[in-house]
N, C-alpha and C positions, 0 to 999 in steps of 0.2 A: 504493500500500500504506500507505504513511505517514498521507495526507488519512484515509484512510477509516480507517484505527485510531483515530486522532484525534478522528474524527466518533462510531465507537463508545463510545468513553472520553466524551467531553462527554456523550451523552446515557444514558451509566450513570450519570453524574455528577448529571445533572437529577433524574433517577425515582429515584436511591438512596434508604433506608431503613433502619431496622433489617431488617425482614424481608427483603428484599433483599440487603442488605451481603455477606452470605459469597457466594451467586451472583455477585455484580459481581464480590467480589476473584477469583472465579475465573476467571472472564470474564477478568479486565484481565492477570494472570498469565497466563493461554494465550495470549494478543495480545502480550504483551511478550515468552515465549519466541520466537513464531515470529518476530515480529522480529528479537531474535536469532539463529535459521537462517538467516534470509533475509539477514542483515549474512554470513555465513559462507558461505551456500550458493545467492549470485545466482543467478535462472532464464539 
């Protein structure tokens, strides 16, 4: 789970832009709460 957020986050990070920017931060926010369920709510 972790690798692969990480992997997504890098390559929002590569292709960012203005036009882009708010989709990523949206992106990166939905990634980092689930993280945080998944720290609370182990499969």
């Amino acid at each position: 789970m972790n690798l692969r957020h990480a992997n997504v986050y890098s390559g929002l990070n590569l292709n960012q832009d203005k036009a882009t920017k708010p989709q990523t931060v949206q992106i990166v926010r939905q990634g980092e709460a689930t993280l945080y369920w998944f720290k609370f709510n182990p499969l």
